[in-house]
C-alpha positions in Angstrom: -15.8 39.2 -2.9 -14.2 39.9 0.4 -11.4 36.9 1.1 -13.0 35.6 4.6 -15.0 32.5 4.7 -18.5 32.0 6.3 -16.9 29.7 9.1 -14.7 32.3 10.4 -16.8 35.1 10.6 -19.7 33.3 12.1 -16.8 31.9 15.3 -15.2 35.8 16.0 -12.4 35.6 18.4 -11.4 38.3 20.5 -7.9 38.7 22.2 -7.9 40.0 25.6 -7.2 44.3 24.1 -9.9 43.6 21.9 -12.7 46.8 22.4 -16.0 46.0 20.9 -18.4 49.4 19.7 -21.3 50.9 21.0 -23.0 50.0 17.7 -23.6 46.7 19.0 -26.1 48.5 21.6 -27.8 50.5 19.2 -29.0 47.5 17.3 -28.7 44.4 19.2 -31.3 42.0 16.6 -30.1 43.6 13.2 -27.9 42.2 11.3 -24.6 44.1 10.6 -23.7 44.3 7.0 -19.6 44.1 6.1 -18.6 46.1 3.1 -15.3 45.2 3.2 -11.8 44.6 4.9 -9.5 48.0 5.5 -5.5 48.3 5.0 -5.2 46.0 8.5 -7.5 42.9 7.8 -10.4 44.7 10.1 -13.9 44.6 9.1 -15.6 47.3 8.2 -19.2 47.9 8.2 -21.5 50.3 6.9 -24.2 51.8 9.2 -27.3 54.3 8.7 -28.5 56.6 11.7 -31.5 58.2 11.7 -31.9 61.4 12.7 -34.9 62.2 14.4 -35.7 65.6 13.6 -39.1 66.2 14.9 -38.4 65.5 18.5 -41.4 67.6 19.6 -43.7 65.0 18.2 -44.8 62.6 20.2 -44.4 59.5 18.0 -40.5 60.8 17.7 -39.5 60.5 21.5 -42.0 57.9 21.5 -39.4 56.3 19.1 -36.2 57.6 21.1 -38.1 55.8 24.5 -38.3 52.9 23.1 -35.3 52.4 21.4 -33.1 52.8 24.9 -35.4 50.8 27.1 -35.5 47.9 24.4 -32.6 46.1 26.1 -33.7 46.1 29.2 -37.2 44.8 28.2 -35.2 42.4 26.2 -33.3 41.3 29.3 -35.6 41.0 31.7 -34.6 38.1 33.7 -36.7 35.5 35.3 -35.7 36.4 38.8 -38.2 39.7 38.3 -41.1 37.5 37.5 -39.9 35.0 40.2 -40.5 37.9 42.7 -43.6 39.1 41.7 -45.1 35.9 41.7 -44.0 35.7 45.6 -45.5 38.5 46.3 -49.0 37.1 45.3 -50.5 34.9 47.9 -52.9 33.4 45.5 -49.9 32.4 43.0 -48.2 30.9 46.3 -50.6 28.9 47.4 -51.1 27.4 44.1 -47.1 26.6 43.5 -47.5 24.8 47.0 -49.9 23.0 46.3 -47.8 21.5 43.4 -45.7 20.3 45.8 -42.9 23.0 45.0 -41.5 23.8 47.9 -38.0 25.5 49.5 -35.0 22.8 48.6 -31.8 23.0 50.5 -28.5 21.7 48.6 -25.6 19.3 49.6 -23.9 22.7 51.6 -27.0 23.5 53.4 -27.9 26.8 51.2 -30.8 27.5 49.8 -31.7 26.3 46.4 -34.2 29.0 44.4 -36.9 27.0 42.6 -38.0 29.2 39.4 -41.2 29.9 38.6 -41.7 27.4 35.2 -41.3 29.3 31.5 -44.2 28.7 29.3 -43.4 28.1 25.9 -44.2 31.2 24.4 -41.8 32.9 27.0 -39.0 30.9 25.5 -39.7 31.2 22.2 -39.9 34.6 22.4 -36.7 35.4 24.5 -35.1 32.5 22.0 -36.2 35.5 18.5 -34.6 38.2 20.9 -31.2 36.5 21.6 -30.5 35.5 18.1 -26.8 35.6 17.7 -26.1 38.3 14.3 -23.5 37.7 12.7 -21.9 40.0 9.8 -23.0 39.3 6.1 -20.2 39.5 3.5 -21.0 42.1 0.8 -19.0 43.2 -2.0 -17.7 46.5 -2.2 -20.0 49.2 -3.2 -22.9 46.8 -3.1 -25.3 49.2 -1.1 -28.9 48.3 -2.2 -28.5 45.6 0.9 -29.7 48.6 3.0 -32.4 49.4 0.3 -35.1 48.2 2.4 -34.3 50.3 5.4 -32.9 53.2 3.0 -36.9 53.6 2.3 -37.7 54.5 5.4 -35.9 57.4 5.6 -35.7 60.4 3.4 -31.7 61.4 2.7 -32.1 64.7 4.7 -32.9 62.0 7.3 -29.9 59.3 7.2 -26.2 59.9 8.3 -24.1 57.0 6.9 -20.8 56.0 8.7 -18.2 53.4 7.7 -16.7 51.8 11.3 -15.4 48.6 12.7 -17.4 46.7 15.5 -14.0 45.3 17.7 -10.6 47.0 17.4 -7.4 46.9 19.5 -6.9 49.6 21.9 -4.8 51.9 19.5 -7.2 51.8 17.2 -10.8 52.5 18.7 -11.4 55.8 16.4 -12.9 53.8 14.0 -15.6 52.9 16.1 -18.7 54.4 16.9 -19.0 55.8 20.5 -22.1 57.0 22.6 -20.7 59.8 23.7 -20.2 61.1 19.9 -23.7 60.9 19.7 -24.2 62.8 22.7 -22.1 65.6 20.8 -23.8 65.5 18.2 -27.2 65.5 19.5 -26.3 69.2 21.3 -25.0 70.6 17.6 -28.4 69.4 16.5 -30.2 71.1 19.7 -28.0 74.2 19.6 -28.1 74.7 15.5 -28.0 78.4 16.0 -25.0 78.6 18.1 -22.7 77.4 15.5 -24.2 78.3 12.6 -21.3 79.8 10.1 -18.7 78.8 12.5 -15.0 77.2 11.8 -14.7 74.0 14.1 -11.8 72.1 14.8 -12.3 68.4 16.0 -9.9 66.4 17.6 -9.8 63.1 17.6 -12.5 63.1 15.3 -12.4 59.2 14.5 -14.9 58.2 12.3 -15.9 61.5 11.7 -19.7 61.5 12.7 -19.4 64.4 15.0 -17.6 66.7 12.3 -20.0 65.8 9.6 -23.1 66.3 12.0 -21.8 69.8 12.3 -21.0 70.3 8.6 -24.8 70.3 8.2 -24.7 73.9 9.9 -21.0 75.3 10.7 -19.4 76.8 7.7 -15.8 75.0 7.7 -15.0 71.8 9.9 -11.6 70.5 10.4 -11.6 66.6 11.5 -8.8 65.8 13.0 -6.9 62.3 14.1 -4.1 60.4 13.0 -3.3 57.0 10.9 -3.7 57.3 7.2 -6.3 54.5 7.7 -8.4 56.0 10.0 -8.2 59.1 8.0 -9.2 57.9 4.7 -11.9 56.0 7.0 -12.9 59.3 8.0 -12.7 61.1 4.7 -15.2 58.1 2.9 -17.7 59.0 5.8 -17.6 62.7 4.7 -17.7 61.8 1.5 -20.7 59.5 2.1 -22.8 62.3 3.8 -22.6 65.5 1.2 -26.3 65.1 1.1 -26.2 66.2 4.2 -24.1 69.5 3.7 -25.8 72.8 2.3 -25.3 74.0 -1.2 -21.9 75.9 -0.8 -22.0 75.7 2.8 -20.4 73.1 5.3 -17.5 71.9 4.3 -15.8 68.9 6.0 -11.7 69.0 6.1 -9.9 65.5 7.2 -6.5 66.3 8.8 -3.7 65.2 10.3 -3.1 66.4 14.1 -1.0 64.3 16.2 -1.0 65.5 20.2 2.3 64.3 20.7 3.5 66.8 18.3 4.2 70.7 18.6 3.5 71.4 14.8 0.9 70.8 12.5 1.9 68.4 9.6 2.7 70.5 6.9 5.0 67.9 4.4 3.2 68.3 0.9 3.7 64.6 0.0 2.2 63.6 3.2 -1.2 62.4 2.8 -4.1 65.1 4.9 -1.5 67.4 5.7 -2.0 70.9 6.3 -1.3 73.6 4.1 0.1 77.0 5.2 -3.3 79.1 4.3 -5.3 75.9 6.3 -3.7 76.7 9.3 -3.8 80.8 8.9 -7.6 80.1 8.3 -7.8 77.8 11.5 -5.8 80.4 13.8 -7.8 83.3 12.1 -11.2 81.9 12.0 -12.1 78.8 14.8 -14.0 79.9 17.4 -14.7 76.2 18.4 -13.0 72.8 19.2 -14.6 69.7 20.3 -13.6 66.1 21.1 -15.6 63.3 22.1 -14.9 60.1 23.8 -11.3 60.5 24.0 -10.3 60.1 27.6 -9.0 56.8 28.0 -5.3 57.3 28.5 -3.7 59.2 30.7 -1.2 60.0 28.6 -2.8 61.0 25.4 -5.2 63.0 27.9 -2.4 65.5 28.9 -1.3 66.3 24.8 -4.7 66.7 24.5 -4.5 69.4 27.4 -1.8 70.4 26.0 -2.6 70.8 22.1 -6.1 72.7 23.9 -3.7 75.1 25.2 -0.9 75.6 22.5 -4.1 76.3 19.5 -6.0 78.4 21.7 -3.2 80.1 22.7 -2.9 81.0 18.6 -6.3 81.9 18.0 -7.0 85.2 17.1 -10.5 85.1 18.6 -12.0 83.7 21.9 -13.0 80.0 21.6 -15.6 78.0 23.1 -14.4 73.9 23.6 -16.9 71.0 24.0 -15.6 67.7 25.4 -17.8 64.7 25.6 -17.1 61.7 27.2 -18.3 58.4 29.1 -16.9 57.1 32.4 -16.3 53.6 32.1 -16.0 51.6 35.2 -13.6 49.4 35.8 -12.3 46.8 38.5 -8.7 47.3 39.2 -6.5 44.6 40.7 -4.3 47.4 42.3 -7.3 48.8 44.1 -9.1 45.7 44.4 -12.3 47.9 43.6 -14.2 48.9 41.0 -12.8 52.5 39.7 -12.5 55.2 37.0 -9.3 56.0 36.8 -9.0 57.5 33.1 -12.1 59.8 34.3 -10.9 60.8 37.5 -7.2 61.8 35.6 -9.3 63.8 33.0 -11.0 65.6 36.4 -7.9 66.5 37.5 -6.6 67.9 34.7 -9.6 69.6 34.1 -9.4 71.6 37.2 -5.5 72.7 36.7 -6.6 73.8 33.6 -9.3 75.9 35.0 -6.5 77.0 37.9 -4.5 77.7 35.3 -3.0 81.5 36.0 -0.1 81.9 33.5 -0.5 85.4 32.3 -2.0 84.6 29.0 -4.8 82.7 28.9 -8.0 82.0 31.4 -10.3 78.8 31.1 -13.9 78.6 32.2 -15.3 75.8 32.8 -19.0 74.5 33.5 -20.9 71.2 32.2 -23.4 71.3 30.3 -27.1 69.4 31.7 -28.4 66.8 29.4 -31.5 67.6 29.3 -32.0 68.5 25.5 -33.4 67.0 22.8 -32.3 63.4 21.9 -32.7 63.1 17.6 -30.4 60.1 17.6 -31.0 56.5 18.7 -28.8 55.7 21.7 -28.6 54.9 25.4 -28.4 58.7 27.0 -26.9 56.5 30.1 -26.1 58.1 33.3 -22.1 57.9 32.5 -22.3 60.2 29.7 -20.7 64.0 30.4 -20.9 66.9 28.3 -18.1 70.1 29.4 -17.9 73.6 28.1 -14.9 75.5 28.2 -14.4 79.6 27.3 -11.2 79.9 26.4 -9.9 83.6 26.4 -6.6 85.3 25.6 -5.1 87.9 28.3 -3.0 89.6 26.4 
């Protein structure tokens, strides 16, 4: 049994770098199940995504409708209904003659009276706001998803290990929307990458890589930190149901951006070996990242790793980078900005402008209007880039 008593994981505290997942969106009223804790004390949680292959049907987007407009049904705040009921003469008259009339306060502004909550209102929104809290499970002890396993035949279920709230440094081992965004075009655009070698970077928790493992015929899934990488690996791992007889094949490597060489020391653990990286420079003909533009600095060695691989491959590539803007208010702008977005902007364009002799970048987005076969809030933030990369000489 995991060493954490009840007390403490039903009062989480979180420190002011704490970042909490997107998981916490997809499934707001189920309860997360913790499997167990990983080489830093975090929790870690085991999670099962449907995919929603049939997205012609009706009942399917019917499904994928409903899933992102739950919370804002959920939410839906009193000051809606108050407004409504203004707007109905018959309603007014009757809350007047209750005697419920406009109240000023001690200041002199207007106090809002609300429109009364039945009971049922409340005890309905009182089942919705249920705080969840994690259950403790031993390790291995997966027939606590049995019920919900039923539902869903294996070709249908993608499995991922993640934490829900992580430092800064280590968000890669949480699930992000805009990895499901990624995935969701692999799953649209099956055909394009069919038989192809992908590198990931960044690859995290590894959803992304082992979404296109179902159809590409090598993946390497990059990141760095043995922990995140062994995270990674046990999500591979977890999925070869997904992967077709002697096809798809999921790597987990080491590739840090701050460094000019691949890892290549044997006793290191997901290192590279020499015939891994001649396969990678021989054979990729795509690289993709997702959600990891939050840093200026680790944005430019990501430009800058783009450009060093490409510049190696023997072939053309093609690079898809998926992201969200966040918003947020900034004390030295005393507004609400996105700077990490507007830095990878910028360095999206010298790329593009980039004329060094070698190599030329094209660069387009990518609409989002195809087919949604996960479960997630397709929000307005969410980007999706191409880039062509092509050698000169």
């Amino acid at each position: 049994m995991v060493d954490v008593t009840e007390k403490e994981m039903d009062n989480p505290t979180f420190k002011s770098d704490t970042v909490l997942s997107d998981v916490h969106l997809h499934c707001p009223n189920k309860r997360h199940l913790m499997v167990r804790l990983n080489a830093v004390g975090q929790p870690v949680f085991l999670s099962y995504f449907r995919l929603l292959w049939n997205t012609e049907d009706s009942t399917s987007e019917k499904h994928v409708r409903d899933a992102t407009t739950e919370r804002a049904h959920q939410y839906r705040s009193g000051d809606e209904l108050c407004d409504k009921d203004r707007n109905n003469p018959k309603k007014e008259r009757e809350f007047n003659s209750e005697g419920v009339e406009a109240l000023l306060d001690d200041d002199g502004d207007l106090e809002v009276v609300r429109r009364p909550r039945s009971a049922s209102e409340l005890e309905a929104e009182d089942l919705l706001r249920d705080r969840v809290y994690p259950v403790i499970l031993m390790k291995g002890k997966e027939d606590a998803f049995e019920d919900e396993e039923q539902e869903c035949t294996c070709s249908d279920v993608v499995k991922i290990e993640h934490t829900m709230a992580t430092p800064l440094e280590d968000v890669g081992k949480q699930v992000w929307r805009a990895a499901f965004l990624l995935a969701d075009y692999i799953l649209f655009k099956r055909d394009t990458f069919r038989c192809c070698s992908v590198l990931e970077l960044g690859g995290g928790t590894g959803i992304t890589s082992i979404i296109m493992g179902t159809v590409a015929r090598r993946v390497y899934c990059t990141d760095v930190g043995e922990d995140l990488l062994a995270m990674c690996e046990q999500n591979v791992a977890l999925n070869k149901h997904l992967m077709e007889p002697e096809r798809g094949e999921v790597k987990v490597k080491e590739l840090d951006w701050l460094k000019d060489e691949f890892c290549t020391d044997p006793e290191a653990p997901y290192s590279w070996s020499e015939e891994e990286i001649a396969d990678l420079h021989d054979h990729c003909t795509v690289i993709m990242a997702a959600d990891v533009f939050y840093d200026d600095d680790l944005t430019d060695a990501l430009f800058r790793t783009l450009y060093r691989i490409t510049h190696n491959l023997r072939n053309s590539c093609t690079v898809y980078l998926a992201l969200e803007k966040r918003l947020n208010f900034t004390l030295r702008h005393m507004d609400v900005t996105c700077e990490a977005y507007s830095h990878f902007r910028n360095t999206l364009n010298d790329l593009e402008n980039l004329q060094d002799g070698k190599m030329k970048y094209t660069v387009e987005p990518i609409k989002l209007d195809f087919c949604q076969f996960l479960i997630y809030e397709r929000i307005e933030q969410l980007e999706l880039w191409k880039i062509i990369a092509e050698q000169l000489t």
